[in-house]
N, C-alpha and C positions, 0 to 999 in steps of 0.2 A: 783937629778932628774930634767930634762929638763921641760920646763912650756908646750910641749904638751902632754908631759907622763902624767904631774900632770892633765894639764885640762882633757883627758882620764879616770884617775883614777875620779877624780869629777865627769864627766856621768856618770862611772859604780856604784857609791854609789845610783845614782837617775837614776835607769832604767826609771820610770815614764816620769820621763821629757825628754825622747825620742823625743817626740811627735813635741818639741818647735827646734829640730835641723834638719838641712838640709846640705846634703850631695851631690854634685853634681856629676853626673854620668860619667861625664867624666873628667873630672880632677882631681876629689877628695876631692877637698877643701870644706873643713865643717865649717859652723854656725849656727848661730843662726836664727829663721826665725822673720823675724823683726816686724811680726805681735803679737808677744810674748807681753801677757799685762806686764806692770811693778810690777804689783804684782798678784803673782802663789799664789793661796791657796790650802790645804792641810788637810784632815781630820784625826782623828786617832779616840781612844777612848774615847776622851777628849773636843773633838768637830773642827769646822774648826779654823782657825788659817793661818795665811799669812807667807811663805814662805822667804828664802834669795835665791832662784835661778834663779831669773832672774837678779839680781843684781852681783852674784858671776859668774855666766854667761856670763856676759857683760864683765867680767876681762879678761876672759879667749881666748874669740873668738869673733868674727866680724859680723853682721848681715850678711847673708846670705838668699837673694832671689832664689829662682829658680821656674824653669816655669812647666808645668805640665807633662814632660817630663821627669823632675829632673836636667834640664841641668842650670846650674848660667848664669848671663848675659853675661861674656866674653866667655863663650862658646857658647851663643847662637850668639852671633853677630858673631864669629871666624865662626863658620857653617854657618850663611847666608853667610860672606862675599868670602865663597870658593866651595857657592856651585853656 
């Protein structure tokens, strides 16, 4: 298995943490949003409890800004500079 299949397969185990990745709209390229605290907690039945996802996270994929647009910085600057 290729290390994007696996990092794939890691998000769909944690639909949850959806929320912390960013995906830009024109290019495609997906991370992490760099605003992501270093440590995710997590509730169950048992109580809250701190997470390993932003840590196994960080293995996986590259901080990833985008604007409110959804477009990443080389895309945004690529769109200024041709428009």
């Amino acid at each position: 298995m290729d290390r994007k299949t696996e990092a794939l397969n890691y998000l769909k185990q944690y639909p949850k943490m959806a929320k912390w990745m960013n995906t830009c709209i024109c290019c495609g390229s997906m991370g992490y949003n760099p605003d992501m605290p270093d440590k995710i907690t997590s509730r169950d039945g048992n109580g809250e409890y701190n997470t390993v996802f932003s840590r196994n996270i960080k293995k996986y994929f590259s901080p990833l800004r985008v604007n409110d647009m959804g477009m990443c910085d080389i895309c945004q600057k690529y769109r200024e500079e041709n428009h």
